[in-house]
Z-matrix of the N, CA and C atoms (Angstrom, degrees):
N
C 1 1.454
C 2 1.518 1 110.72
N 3 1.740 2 105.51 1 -34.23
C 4 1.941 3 88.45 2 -164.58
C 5 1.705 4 82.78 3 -84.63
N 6 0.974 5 148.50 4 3.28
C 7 1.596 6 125.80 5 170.50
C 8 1.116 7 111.03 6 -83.57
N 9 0.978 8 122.51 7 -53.08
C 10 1.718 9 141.47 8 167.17
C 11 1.925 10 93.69 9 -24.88
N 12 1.492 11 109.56 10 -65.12
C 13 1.336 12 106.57 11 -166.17
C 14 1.581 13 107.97 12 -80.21
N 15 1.569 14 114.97 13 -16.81
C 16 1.149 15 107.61 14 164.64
C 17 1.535 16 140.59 15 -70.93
N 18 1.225 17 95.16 16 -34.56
C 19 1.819 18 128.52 17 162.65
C 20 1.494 19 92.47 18 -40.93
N 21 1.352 20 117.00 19 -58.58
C 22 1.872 21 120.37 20 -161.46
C 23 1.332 22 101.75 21 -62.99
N 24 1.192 23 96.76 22 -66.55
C 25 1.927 24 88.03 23 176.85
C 26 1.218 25 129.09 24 -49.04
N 27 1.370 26 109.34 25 -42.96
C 28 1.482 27 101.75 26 175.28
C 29 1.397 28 112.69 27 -53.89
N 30 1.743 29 131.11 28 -66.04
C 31 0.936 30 132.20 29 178.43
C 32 1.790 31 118.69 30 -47.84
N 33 1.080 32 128.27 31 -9.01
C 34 1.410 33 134.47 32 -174.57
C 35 1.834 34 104.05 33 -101.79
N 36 1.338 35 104.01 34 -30.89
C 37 1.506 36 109.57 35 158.42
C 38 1.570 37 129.82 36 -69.07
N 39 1.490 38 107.49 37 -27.62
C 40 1.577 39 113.98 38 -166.37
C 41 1.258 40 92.45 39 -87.14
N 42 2.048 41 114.63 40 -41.22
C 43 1.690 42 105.67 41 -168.21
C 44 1.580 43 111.69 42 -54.89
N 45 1.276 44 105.49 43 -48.84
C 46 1.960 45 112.34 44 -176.28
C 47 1.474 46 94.97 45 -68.93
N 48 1.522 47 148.94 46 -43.01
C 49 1.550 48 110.37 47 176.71
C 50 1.342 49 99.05 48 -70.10
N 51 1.163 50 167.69 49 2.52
C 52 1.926 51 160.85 50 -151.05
C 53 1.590 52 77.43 51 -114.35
N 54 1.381 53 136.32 52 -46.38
C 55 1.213 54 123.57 53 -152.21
C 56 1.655 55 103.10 54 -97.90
N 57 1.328 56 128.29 55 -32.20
C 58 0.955 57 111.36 56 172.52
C 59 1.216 58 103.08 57 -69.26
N 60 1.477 59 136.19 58 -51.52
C 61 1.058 60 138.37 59 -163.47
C 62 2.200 61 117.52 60 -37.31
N 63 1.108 62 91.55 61 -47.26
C 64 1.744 63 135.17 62 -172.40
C 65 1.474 64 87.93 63 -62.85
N 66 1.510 65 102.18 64 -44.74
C 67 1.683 66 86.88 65 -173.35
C 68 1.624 67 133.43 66 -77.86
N 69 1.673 68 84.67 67 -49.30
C 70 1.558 69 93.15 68 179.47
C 71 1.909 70 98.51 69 -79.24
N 72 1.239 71 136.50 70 -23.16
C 73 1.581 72 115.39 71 159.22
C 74 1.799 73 106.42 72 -50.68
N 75 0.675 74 127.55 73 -25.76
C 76 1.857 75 121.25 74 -166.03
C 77 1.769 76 100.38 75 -90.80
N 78 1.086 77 115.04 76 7.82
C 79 1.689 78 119.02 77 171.04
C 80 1.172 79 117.51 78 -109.99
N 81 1.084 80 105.86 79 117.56
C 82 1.784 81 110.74 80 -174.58
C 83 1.794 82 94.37 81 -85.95
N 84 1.608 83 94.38 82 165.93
C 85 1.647 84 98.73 83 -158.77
C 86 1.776 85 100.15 84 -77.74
N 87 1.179 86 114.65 85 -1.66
C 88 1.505 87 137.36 86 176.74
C 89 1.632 88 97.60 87 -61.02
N 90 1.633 89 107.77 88 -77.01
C 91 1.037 90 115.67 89 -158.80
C 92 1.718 91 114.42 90 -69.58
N 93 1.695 92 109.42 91 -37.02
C 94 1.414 93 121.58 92 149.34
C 95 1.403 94 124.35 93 -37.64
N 96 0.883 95 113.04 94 -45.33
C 97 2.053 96 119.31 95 168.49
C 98 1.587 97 100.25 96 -65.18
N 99 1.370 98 109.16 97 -65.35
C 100 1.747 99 106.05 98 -166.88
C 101 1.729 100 110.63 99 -47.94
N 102 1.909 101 102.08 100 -32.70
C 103 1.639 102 94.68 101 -164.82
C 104 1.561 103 113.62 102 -67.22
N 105 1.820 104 98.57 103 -21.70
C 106 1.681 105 111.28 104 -166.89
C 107 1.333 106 92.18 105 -96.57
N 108 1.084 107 160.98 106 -4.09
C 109 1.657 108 169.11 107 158.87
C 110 1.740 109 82.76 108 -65.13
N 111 1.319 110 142.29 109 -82.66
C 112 1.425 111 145.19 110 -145.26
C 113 1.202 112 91.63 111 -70.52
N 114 1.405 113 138.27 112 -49.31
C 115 1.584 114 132.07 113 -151.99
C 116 1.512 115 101.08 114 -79.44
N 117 1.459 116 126.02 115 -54.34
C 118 1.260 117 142.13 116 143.15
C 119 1.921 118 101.85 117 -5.07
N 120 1.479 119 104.71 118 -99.25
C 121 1.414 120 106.12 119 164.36
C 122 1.627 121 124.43 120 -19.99
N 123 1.233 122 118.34 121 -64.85
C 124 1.468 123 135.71 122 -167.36
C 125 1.448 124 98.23 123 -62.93
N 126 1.227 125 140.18 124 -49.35
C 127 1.295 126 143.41 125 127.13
C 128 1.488 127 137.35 126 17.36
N 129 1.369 128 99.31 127 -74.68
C 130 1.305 129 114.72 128 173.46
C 131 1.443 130 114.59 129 -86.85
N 132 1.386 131 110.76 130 -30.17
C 133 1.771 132 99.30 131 166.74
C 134 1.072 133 104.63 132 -62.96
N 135 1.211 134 142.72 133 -58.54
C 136 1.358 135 161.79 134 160.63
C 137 1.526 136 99.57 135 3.61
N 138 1.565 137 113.61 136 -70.10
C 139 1.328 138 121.03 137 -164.11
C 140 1.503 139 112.00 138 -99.22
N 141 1.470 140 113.14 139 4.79
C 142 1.840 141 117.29 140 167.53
C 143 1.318 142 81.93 141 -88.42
N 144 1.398 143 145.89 142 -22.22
C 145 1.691 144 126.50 143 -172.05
C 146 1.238 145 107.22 144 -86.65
N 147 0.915 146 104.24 145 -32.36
C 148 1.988 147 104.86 146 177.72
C 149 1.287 148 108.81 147 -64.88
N 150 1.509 149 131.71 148 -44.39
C 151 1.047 150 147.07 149 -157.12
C 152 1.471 151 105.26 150 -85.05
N 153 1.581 152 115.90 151 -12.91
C 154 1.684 153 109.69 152 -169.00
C 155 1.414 154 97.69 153 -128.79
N 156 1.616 155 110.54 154 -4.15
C 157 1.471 156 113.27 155 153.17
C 158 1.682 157 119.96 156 -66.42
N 159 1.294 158 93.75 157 -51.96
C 160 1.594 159 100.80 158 -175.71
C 161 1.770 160 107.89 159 -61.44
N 162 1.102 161 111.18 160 -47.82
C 163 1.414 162 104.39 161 169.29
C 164 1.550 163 147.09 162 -47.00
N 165 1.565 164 73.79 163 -34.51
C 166 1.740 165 101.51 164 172.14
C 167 1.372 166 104.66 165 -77.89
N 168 1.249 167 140.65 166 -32.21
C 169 1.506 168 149.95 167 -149.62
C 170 2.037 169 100.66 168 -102.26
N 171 1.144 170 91.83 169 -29.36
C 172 1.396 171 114.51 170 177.38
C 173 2.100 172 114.68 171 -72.79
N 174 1.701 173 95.65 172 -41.39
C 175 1.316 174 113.93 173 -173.51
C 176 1.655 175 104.38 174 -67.70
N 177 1.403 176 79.35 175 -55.91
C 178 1.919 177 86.30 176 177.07
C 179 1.505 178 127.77 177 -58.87
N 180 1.328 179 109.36 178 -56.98
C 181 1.035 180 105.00 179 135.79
C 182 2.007 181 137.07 180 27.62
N 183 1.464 182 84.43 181 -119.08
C 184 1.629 183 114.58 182 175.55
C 185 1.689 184 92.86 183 -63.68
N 186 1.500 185 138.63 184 -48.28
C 187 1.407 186 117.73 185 145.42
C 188 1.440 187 153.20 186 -161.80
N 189 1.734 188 100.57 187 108.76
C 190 1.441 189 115.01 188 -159.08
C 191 1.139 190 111.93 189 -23.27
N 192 1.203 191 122.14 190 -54.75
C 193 1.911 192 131.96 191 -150.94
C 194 1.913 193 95.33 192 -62.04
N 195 1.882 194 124.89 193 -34.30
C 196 0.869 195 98.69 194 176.88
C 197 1.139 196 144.89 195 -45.59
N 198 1.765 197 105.32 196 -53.22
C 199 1.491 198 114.23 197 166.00
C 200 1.353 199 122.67 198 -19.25
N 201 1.982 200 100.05 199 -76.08
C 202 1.003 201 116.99 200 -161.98
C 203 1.593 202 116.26 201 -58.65
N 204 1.235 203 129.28 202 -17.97
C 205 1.764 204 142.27 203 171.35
C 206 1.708 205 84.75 204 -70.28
N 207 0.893 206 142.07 205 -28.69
C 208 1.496 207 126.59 206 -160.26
C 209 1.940 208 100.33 207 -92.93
N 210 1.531 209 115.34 208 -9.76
C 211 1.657 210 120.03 209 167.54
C 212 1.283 211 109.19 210 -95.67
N 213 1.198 212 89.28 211 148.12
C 214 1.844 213 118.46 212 -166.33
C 215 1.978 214 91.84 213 -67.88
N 216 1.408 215 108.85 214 112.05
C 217 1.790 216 95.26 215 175.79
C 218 1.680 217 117.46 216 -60.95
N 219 1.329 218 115.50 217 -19.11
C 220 1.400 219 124.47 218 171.82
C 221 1.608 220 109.04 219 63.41
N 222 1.731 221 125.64 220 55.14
C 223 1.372 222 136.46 221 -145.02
C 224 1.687 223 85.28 222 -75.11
N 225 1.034 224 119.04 223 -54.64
C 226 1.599 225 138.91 224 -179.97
C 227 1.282 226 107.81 225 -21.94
N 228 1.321 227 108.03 226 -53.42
C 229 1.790 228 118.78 227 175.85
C 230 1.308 229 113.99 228 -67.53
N 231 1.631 230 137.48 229 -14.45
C 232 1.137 231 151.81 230 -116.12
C 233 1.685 232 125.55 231 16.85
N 234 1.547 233 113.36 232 58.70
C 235 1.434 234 104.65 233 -157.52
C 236 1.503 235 83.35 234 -101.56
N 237 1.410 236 115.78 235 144.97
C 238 1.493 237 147.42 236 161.11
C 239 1.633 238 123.49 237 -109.56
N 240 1.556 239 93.41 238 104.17
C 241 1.776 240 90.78 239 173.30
C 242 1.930 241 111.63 240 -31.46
N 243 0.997 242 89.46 241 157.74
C 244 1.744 243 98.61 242 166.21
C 245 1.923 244 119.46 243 -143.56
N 246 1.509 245 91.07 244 -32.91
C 247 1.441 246 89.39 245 172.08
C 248 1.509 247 111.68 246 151.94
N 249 1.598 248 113.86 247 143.76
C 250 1.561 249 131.70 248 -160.71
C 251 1.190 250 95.60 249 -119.66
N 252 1.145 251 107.18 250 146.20
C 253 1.782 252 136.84 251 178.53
C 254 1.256 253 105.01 252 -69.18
N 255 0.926 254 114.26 253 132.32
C 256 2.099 255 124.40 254 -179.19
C 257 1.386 256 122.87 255 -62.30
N 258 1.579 257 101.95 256 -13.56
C 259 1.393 258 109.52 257 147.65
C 260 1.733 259 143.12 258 -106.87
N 261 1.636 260 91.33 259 8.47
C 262 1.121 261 118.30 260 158.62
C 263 1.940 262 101.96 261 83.34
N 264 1.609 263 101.24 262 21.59
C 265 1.634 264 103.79 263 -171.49
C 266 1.286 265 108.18 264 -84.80
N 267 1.575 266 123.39 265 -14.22
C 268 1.152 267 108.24 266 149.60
C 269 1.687 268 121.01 267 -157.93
N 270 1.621 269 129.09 268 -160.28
C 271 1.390 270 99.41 269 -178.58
C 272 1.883 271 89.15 270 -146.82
N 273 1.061 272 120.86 271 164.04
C 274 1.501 273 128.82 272 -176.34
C 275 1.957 274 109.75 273 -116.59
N 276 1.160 275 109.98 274 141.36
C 277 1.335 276 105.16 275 159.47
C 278 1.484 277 110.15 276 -149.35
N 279 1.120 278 115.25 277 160.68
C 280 1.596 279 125.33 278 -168.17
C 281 1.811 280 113.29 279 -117.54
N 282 1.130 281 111.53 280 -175.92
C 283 1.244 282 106.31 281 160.09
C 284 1.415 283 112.71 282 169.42
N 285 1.562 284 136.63 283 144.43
C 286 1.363 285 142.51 284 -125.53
C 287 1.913 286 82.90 285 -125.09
N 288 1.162 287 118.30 286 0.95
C 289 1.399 288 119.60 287 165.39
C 290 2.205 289 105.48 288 -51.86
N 291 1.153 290 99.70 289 128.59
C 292 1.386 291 82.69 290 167.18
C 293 1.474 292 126.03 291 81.67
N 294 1.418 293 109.39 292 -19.94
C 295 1.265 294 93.76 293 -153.85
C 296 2.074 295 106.49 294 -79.70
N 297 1.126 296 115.35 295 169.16
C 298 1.234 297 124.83 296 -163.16
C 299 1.589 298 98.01 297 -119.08
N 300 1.722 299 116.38 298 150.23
C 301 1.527 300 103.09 299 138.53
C 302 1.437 301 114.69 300 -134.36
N 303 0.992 302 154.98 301 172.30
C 304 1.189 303 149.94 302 152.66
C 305 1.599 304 113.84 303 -130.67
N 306 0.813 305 123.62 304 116.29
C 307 1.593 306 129.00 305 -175.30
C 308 1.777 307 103.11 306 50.99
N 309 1.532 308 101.02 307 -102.41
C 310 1.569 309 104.49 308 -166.64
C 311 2.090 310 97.14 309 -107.15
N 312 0.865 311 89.71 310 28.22
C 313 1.651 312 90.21 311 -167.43
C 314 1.503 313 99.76 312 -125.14
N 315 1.064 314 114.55 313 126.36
C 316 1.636 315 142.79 314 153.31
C 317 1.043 316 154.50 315 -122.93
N 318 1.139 317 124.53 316 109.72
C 319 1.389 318 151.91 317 -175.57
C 320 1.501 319 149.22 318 -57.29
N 321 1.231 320 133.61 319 61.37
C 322 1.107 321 153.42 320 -110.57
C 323 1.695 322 115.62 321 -140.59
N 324 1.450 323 111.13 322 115.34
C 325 1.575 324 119.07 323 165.35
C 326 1.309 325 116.60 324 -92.11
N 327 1.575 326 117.50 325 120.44
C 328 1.683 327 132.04 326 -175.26
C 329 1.223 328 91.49 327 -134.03
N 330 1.833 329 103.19 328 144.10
C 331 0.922 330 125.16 329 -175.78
C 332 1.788 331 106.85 330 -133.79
N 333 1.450 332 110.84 331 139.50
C 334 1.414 333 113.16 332 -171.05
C 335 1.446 334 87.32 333 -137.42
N 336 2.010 335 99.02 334 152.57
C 337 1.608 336 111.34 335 -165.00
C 338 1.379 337 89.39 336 -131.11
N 339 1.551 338 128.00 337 173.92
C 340 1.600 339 117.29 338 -177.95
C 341 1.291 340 85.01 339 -160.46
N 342 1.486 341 124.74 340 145.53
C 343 1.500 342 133.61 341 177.62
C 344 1.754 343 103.10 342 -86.67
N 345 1.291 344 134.21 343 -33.19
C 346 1.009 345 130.14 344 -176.48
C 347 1.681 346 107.56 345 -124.22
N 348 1.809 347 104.71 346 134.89
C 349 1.909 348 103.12 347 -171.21
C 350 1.574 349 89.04 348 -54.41
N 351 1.564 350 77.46 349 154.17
C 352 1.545 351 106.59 350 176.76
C 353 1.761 352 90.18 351 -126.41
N 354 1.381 353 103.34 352 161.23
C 355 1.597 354 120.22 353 -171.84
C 356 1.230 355 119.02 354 -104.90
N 357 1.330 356 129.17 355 95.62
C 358 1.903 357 127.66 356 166.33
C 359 1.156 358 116.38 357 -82.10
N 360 1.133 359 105.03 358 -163.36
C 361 1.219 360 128.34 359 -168.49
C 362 1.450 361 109.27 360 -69.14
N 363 1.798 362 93.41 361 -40.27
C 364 1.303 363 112.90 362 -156.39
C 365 1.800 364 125.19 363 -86.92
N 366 2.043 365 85.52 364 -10.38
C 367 1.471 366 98.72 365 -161.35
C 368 1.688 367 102.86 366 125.11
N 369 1.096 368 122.34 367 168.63
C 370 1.496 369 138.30 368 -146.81
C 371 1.595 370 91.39 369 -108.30
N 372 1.286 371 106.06 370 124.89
C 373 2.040 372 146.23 371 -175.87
C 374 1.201 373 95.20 372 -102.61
N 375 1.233 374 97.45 373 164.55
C 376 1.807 375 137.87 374 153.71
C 377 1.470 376 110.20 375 -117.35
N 378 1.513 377 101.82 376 -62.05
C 379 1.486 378 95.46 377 -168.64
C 380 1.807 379 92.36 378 -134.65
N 381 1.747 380 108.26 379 165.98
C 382 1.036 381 117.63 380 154.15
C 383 1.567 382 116.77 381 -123.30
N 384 1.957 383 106.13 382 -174.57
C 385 1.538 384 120.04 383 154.73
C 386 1.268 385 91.26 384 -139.84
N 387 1.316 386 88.88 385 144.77
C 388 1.650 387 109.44 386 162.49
C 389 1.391 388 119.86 387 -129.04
N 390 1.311 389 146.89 388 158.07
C 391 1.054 390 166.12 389 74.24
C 392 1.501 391 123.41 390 -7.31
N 393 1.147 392 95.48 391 102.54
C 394 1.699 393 118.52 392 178.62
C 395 1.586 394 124.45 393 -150.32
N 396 2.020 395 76.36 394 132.89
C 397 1.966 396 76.31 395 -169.85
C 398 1.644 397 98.30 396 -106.05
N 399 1.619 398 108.58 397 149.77
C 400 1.680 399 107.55 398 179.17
C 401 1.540 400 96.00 399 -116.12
N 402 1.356 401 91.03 400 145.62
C 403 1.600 402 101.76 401 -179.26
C 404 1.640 403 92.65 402 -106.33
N 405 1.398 404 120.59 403 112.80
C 406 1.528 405 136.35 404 -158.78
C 407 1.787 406 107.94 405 -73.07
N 408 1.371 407 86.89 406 -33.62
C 409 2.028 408 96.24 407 -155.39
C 410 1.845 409 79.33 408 -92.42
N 411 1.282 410 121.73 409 -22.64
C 412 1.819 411 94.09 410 -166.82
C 413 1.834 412 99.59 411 -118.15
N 414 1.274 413 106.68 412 9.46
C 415 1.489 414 111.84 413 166.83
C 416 1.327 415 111.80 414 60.57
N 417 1.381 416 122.39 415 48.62
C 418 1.718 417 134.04 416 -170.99
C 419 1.445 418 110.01 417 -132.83
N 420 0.872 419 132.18 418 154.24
C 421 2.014 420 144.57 419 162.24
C 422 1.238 421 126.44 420 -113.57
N 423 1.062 422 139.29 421 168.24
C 424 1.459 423 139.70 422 171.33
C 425 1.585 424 106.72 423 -178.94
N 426 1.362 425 116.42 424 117.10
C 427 1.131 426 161.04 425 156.89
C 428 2.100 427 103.62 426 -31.14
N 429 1.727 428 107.03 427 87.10
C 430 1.102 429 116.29 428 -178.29
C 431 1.835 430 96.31 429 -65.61
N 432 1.111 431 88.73 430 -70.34
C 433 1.941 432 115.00 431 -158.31
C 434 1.277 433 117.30 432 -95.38
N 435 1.673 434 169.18 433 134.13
C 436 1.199 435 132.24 434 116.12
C 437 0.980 436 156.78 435 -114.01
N 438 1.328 437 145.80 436 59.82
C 439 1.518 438 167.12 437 -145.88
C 440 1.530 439 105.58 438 -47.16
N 441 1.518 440 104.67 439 112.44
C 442 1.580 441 104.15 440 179.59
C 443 1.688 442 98.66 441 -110.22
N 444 1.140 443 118.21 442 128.50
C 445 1.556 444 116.61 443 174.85
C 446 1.983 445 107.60 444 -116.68
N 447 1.428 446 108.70 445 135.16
C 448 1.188 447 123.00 446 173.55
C 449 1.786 448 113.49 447 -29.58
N 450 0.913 449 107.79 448 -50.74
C 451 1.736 450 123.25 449 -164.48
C 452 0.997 451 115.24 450 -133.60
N 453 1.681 452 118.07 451 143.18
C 454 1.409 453 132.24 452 -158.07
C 455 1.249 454 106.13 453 -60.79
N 456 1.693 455 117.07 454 166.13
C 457 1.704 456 121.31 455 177.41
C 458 1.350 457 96.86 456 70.66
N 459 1.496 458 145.79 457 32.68
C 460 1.080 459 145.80 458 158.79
C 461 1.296 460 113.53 459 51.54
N 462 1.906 461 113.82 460 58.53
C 463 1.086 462 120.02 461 -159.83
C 464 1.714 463 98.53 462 -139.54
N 465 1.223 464 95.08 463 -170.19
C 466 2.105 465 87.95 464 -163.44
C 467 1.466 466 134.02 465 75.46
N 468 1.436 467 118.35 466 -166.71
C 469 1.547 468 114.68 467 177.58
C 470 1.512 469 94.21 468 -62.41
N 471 1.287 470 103.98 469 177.34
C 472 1.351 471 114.46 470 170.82
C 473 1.933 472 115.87 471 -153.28
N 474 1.326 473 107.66 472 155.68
C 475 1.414 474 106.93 473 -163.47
C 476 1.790 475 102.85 474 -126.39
N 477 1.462 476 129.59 475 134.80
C 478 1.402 477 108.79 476 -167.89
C 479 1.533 478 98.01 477 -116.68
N 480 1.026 479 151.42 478 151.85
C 481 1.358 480 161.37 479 156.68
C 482 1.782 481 111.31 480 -128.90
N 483 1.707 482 104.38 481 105.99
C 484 1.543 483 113.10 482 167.20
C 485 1.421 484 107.45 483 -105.65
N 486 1.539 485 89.14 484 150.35
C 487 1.299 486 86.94 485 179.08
C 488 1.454 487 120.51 486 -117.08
N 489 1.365 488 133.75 487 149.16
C 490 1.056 489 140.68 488 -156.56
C 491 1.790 490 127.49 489 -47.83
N 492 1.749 491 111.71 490 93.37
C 493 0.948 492 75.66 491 -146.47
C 494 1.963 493 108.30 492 -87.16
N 495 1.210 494 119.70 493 11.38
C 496 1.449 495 114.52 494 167.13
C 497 1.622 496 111.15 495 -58.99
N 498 1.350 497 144.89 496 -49.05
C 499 1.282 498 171.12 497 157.80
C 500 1.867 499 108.94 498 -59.77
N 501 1.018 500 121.60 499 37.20
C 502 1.972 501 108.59 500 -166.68
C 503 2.000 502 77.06 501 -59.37
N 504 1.601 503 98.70 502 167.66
C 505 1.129 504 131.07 503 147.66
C 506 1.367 505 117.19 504 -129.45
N 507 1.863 506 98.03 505 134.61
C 508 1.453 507 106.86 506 -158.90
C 509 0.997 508 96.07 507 -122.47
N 510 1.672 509 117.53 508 155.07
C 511 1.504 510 131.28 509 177.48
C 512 1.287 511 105.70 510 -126.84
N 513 1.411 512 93.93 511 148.23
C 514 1.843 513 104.35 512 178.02
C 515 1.835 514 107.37 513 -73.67
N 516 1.157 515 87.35 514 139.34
C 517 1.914 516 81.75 515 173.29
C 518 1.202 517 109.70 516 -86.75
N 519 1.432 518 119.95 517 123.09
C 520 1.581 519 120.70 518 177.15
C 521 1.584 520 112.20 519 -86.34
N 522 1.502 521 86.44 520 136.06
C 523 1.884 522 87.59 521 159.56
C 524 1.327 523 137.09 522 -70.19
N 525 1.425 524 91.03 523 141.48
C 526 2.115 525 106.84 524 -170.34
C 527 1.486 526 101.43 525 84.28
N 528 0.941 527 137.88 526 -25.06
C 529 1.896 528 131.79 527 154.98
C 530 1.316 529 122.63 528 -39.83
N 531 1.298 530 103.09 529 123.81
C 532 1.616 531 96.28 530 168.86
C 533 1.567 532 122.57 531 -58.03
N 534 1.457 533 100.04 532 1.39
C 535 1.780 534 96.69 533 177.58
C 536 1.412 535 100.62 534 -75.27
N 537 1.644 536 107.66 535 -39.71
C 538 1.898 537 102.75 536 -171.72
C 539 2.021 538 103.63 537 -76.18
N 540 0.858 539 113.97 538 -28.88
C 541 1.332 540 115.74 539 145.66
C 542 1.428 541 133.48 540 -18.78
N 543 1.388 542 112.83 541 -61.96
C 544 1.205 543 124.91 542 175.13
C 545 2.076 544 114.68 543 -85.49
N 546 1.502 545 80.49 544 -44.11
C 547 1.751 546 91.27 545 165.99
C 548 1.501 547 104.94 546 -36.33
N 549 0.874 548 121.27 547 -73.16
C 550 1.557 549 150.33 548 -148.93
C 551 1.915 550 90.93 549 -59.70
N 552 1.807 551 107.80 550 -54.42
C 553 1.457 552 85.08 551 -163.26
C 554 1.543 553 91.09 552 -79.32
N 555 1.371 554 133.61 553 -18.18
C 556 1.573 555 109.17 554 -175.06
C 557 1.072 556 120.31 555 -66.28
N 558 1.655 557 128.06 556 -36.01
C 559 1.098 558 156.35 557 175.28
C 560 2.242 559 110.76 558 -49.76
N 561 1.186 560 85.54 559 -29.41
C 562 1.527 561 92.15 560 -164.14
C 563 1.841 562 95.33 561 -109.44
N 564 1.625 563 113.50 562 28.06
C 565 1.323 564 122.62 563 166.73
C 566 2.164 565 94.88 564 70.93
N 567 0.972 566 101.21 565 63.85
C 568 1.830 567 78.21 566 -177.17
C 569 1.378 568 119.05 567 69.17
N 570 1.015 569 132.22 568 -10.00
C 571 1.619 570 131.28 569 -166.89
C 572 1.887 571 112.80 570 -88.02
N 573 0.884 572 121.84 571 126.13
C 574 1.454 573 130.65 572 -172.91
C 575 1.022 574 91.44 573 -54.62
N 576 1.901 575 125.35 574 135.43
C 577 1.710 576 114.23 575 -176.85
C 578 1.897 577 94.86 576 -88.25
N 579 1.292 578 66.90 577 164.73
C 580 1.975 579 78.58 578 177.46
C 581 1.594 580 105.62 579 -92.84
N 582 1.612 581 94.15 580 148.64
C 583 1.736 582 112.06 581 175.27
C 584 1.218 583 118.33 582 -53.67
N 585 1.604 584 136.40 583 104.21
C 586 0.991 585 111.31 584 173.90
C 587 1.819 586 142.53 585 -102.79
């Protein structure tokens, strides 16, 4: 038996050197130059992107609000800035379009923009909207709707994820989060919450 299994390996070793072998013989020193010419290349784009990422990350940075002057406010929709990340990674806006209440429950379209794609479920965003209802008296959220679009200003393809609404899953709103942030102005009918 152990020759039998030794036999295999050996032969499973000789096929992959025959095959590498097979391969790099079938490259002329032509095509060997061109592949290390592209990787070379691929390389250096590679590292001008890193280099104009960090800069960019740097810009925002020192100051968020620029970015965010560079998105469409979209008044039409009634969207209202609300507030950008101190590193400018992303920015929030709200809007009193729509909104619902029913007893302790409110109903609410938010919209978030991001300078660099971010990764879902669905595939790689710029910006979203969501649909979210807050339950006021037990201090929780849950995620009706969420529309992820390719490109900023809620523009491009777009990807939808609802969520179940026999089953919602609810989250506690934490304090100092921009979720209680937003809690706070839906909660306070649209009203900008106060500093406390």
């Amino acid at each position: 038996m152990w020759k039998y299994t030794g036999l295999l390996a050996l032969s499973a070793v000789i096929g992959t050197a025959l095959l590498v072998s097979v391969d790099s013989a079938g490259q002329t020193p032509e095509q060997q130059q061109l592949w290390e010419t592209q990787r070379a290349q691929a390389l250096a784009e590679e590292r001008a992107n890193a280099e104009r990422l960090a800069r960019e990350r740097e810009a925002r940075k020192a100051d968020p609000m620029a970015w965010v002057r560079t998105l469409t406010p979209m008044e039409a929709g009634g969207w209202e800035f609300r507030a950008v990340a101190s590193d400018g990674s992303w920015a929030d806006y709200s809007t009193n379009h729509q909104m619902k209440r029913a007893g302790q429950l409110v109903t609410v379209w938010l919209r978030q923009e991001y300078p660099e794609p971010q990764l879902g479920s669905n595939g790689r965003y710029l910006s979203l909207v969501e649909k979210i209802q807050y339950d006021c008296a037990k201090e929780r959220a849950h995620a009706l709707l969420i529309v992820y679009y390719a490109e900023n200003n809620i523009q491009g393809s777009e990807q939808r994820e609802e969520a179940d609404a026999k089953n919602p899953i609810w989250y506690a709103i934490v304090p100092g989060t921009r979720d209680e942030f937003n809690f706070l102005w839906a909660c306070g009918a649209g009203k900008s919450p106060r500093a406390r």
